[in-house]
N, C-alpha and C positions, 0 to 999 in steps of 0.2 A: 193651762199655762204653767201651773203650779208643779205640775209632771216634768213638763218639757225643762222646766228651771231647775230641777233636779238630778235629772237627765242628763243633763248637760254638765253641770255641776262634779258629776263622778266620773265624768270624760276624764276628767285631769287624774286620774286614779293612774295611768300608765304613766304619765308625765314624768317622773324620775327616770323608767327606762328610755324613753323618750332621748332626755337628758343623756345620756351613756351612747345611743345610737346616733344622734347627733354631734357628741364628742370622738365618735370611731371616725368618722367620717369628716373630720377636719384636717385640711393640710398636714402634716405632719412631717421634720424631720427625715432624711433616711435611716432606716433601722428603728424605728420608734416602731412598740408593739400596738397593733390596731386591736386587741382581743379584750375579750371585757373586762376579765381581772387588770389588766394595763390599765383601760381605759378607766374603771373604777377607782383606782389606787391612783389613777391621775388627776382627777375630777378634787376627791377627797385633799390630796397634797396641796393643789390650788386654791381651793376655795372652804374648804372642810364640808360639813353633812349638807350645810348650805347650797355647795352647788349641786346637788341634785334637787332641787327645789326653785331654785331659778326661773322666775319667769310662770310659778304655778297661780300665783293669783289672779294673773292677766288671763290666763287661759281660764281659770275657771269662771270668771267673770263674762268673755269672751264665749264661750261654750254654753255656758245659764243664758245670755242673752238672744242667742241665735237661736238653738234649740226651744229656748220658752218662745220666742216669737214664732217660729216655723211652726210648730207644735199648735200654739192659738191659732194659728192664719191659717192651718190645715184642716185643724178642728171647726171653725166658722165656715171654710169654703164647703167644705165638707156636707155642711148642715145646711148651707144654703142651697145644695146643687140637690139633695134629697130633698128636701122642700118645693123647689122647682118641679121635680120631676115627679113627686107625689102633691101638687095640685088638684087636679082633678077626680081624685078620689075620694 
């Protein structure tokens, strides 16, 4: 479980480009440039170094919890269905 919660944890590692590709891909004005330096230098002007980090604790909290659980419940079923089926030996 301890894996899995770390695991998940470094998911959020992309999470700033994340941020940038999410921001290309909002409505936008006509003629507003959708390319990264745009979109980066717009990110930055609105919010400063902050909004590329937007939203990363919830994810990493989010991502440690799902992956630690999947991870335990994969590892237990795992051991149980080996178990089962090495019975009789």
């Amino acid at each position: 479980m301890a894996c899995g919660m770390i695991g998940g944890s470094f998911s959020a590692v992309t999470h700033p480009i994340d941020n940038v590709i999410t921001n290309s891909q909002k409505p936008l004005p006509e003629g507003m440039s959708r390319g990264v330096a745009a979109v980066v230098k717009r990110i930055y002007a609105e919010s400063g170094a902050l909004g590329f980090t937007r939203g990363m604790g919830v994810k990493i909290v989010d991502n440690s919890y799902h992956t630690m659980w999947m991870f335990g419940v994969g590892s237990w079923v795992s051991q149980c269905v080996h178990t089962y089926l090495n019975e009789d030996e």
